[in-house]
C-alpha positions in Angstrom: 0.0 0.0 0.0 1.6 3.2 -1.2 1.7 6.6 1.0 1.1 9.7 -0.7 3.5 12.0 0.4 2.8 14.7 2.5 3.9 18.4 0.6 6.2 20.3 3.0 4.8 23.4 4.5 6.2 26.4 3.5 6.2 29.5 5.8 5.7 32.8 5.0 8.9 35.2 5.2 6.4 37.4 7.4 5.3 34.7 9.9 6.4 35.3 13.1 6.5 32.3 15.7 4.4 33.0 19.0 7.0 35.1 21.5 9.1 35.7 19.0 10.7 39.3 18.7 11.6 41.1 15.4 15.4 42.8 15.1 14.0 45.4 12.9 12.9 48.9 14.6 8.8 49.1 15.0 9.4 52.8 14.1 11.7 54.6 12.9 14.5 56.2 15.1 14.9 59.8 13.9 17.3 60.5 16.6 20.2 57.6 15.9 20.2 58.9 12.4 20.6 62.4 13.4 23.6 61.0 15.5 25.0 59.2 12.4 24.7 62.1 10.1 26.5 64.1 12.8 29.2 61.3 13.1 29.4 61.3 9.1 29.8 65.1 9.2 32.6 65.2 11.6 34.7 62.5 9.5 34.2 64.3 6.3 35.0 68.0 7.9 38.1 66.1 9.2 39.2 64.5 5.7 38.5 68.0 4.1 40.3 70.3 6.5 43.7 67.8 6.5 42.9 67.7 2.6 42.6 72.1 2.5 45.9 72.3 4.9 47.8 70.3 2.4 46.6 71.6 -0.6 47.1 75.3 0.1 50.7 74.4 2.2 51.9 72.7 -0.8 50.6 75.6 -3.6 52.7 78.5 -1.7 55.3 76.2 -1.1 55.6 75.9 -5.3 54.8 79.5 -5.3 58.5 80.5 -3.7 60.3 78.8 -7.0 58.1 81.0 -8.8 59.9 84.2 -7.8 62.7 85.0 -10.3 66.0 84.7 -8.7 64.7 81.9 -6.6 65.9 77.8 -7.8 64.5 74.4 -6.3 67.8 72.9 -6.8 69.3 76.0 -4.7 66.7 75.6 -2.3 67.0 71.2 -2.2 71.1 71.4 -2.4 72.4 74.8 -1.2 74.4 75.0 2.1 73.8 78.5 3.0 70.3 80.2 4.0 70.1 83.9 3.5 66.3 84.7 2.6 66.0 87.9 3.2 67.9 90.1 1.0 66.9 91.0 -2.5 66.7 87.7 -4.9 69.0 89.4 -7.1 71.5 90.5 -4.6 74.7 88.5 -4.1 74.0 87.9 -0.6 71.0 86.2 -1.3 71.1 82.4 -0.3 67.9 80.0 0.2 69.5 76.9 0.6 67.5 74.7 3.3 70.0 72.0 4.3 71.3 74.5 7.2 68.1 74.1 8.8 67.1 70.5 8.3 70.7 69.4 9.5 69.9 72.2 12.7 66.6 70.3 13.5 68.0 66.7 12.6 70.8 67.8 14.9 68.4 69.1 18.5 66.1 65.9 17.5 69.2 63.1 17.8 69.9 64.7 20.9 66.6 65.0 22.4 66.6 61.0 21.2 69.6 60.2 23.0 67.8 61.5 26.2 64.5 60.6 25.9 64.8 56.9 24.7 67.0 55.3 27.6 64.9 57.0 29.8 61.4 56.3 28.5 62.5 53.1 27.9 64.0 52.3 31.6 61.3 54.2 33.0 58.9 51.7 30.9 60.5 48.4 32.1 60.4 49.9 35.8 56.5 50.5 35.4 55.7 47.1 33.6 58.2 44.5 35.4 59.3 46.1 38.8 57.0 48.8 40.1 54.3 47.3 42.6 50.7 48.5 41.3 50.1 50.9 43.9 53.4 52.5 42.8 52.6 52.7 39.5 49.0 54.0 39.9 51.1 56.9 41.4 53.8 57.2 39.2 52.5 57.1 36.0 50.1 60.2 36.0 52.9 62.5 37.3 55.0 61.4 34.2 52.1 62.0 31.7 51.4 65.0 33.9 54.9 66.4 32.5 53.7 66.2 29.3 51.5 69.2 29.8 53.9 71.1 31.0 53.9 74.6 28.6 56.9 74.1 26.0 57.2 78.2 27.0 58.3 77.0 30.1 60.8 74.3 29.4 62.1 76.7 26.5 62.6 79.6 29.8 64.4 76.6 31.5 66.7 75.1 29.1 67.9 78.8 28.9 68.4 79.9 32.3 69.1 76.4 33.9 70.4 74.2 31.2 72.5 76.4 29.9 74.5 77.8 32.4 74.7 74.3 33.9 76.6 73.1 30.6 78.6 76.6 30.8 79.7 75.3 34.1 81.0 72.3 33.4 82.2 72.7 29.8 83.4 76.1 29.9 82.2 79.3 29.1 84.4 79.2 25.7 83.0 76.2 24.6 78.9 76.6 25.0 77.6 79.5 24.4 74.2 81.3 25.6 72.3 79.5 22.6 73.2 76.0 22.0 71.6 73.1 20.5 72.7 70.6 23.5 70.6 72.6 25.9 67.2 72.7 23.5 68.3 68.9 22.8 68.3 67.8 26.3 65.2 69.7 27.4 63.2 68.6 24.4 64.2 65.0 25.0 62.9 65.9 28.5 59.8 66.5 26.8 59.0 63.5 24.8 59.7 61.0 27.9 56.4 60.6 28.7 55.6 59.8 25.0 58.2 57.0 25.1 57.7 55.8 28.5 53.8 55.5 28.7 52.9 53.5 25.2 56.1 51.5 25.7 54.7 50.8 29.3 50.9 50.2 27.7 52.6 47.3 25.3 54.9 45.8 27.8 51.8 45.7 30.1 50.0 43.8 27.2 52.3 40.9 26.5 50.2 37.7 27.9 51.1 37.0 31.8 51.8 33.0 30.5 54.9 34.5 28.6 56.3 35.6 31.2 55.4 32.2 33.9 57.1 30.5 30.8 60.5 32.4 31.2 60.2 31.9 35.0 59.2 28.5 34.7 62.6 27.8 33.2 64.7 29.8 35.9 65.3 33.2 34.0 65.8 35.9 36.0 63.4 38.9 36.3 66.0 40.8 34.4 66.2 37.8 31.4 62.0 38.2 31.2 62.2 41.5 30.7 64.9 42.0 28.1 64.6 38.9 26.2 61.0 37.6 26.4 58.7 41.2 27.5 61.0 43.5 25.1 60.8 42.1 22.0 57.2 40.8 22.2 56.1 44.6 22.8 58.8 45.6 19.9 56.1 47.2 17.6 54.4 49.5 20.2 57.9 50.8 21.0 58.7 51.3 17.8 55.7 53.0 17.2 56.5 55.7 20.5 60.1 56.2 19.5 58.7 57.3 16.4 55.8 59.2 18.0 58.7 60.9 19.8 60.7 62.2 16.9 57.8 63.7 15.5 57.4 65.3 18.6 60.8 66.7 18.7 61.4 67.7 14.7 58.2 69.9 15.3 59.1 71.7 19.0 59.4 75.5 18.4 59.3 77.4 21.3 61.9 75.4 23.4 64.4 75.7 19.9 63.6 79.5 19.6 64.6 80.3 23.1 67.3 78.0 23.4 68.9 77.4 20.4 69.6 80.7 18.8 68.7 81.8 15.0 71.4 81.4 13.6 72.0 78.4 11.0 75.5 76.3 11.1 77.7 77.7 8.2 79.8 74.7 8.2 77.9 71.2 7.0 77.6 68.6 8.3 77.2 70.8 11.8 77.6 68.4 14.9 78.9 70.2 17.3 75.8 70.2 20.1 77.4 73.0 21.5 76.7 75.5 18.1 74.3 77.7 17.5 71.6 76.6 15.0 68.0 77.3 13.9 65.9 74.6 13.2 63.0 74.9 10.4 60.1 75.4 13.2 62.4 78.1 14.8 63.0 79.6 11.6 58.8 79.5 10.8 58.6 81.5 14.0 61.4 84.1 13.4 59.9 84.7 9.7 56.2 84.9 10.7 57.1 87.6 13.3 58.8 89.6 11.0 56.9 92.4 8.3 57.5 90.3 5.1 54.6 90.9 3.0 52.5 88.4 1.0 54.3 86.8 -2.4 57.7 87.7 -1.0 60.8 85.7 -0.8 60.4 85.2 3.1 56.5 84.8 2.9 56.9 82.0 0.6 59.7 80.2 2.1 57.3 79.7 5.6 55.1 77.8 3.1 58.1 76.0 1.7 60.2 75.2 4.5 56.7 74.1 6.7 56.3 71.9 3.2 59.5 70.0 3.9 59.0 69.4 7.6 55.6 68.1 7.1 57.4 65.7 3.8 60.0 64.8 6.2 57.8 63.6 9.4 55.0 61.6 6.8 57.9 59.7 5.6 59.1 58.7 9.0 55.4 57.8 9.9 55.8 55.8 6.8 58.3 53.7 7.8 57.3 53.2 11.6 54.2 52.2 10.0 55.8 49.1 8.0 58.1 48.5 11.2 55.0 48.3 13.0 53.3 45.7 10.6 56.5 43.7 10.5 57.6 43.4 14.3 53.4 43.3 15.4 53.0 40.5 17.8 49.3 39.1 17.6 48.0 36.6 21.0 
């Protein structure tokens, strides 16, 4: 005896099972899409206010090789920086590499501070401080971050300096030095260094370090060779964080380090006075130069190349980040 079989019941897409809820809105929300639309408008004035800066930072930079008298291989190559006479004077000089070897120059040394510390200050926090200690500790060091760069510039000059005069000589530092803007602007960055290279040791897994204890290594051993280099791209990431901090410090290198760019390339000598290109922004902006002149321009120009020169960096922390990142 044959069964006819029974046809399977289909359900409509808009039948609901008793007690069941739907994920769809009864009514519309007028009030999360005003909230999105806000959101939306905020990214896009964001995109199109970096996008303006660069486009009109970049047009009066190309305006300044538009002046006759004025060359971009001069201003790429040249070794001496003389803006302000007349283009067609003798005198006249706009070679940048003075001040781009001035501000390479304050940045080393403010690196040569800041990263020993902020990185000893980092391993303190993350393998020896207790956590009441560093509850304590580490808002005082981000607190030095907010200290006014006014400030620090005031004290590199009246306490840096004549502490480097006293041990080096009057003859040998003078008032306005790079070592004295270098030191305090590595003071400044610390905190950069220190508190996301304490953030990424903090976040390497606890069973990585049990593991190095479990076979005898010393607190010292974990720290260097198993916490260190498994929190490699986050350090990377503040060192770099930090040199963009220090290539675009003005006030401390305008009150510190003079205005006067090194004759003699390449200029080492920490205790010479230079002018760095955000010192030299500052000393050409306060001046009466008037709008499609030589020393106009050159703010545009010169502001051009620090901004090339930190996106590049940034570039290449960014693919030392991706290579060293450390995923658990």
């Amino acid at each position: 005896m044959s069964t006819a079989s029974t046809p399977p019941v289909v359900r409509s897409s808009s039948a609901r099972e008793p007690g069941s809820h739907s994920l769809s809105a009864s009514r519309p929300r007028y009030g999360e899409r005003v909230v999105l639309g806000l959101l939306w408008l905020c990214a896009a004035i964001s995109v199109v206010t970096t996008f303006g800066i660069i486009v009109v930072l970049f047009t009066e930079a190309v305006s300044l090789f538009g002046i006759p008298g004025v060359s971009a291989v001069e201003f790429f190559t040249g070794t001496v920086w003389r803006p302000f006479t007349d283009p067609s004077s003798d005198q006249f000089k706009i070679g940048v590499l003075p001040l781009l070897n001035s501000t390479l120059l304050v940045t080393a040394i403010a690196l040569l501070i800041a990263v020993p510390l902020g990185l000893a200050t980092a391993i303190y926090l993350s393998e020896y401080a207790r956590p009441r200690v560093r509850r304590i500790v580490k808002p005082f060091l981000e607190l030095l971050a907010g200290v006014p760069t006014v400030v620090l510039g005031y004290f590199a000059l009246t306490f840096m300096t004549p502490v480097l005069r006293a041990v080096f000589g009057v003859e040998v530092v003078p008032i306005f030095n790079a070592a004295s803007a270098g030191i305090v602007v590595g003071i400044l960055v610390v905190p950069t260094i220190a508190s996301i290279s304490e953030d990424s040791m903090s976040a390497v897994p606890r069973a990585l370090r049990e593991g190095a204890y479990g076979l005898g290594s010393a607190r010292r051993h974990v720290a260097l060779k198993v916490v260190f280099p498994a929190a490699l791209s986050g350090i990377v990431a503040s060192i770099i964080l930090a040199f963009g901090r220090a290539v675009g410090e003005t006030l401390i290198v305008s009150l510190s380090a003079g205005n006067l760019p090194p004759a003699d390339l390449p200029a080492v000598d920490p205790f010479q006075q230079v002018q760095t290109m955000t010192a030299y922004i500052t000393q050409a902006v306060g001046g009466e130069s008037s709008r499609g002149s030589v020393t106009f321009q050159s703010i545009f120009a010169v502001g051009a190349l620090l901004f090339v020169l930190t996106f590049l960096v940034n570039m290449v922390a960014l693919r030392v980040v991706r290579r060293f990142r450390e995923e658990y």
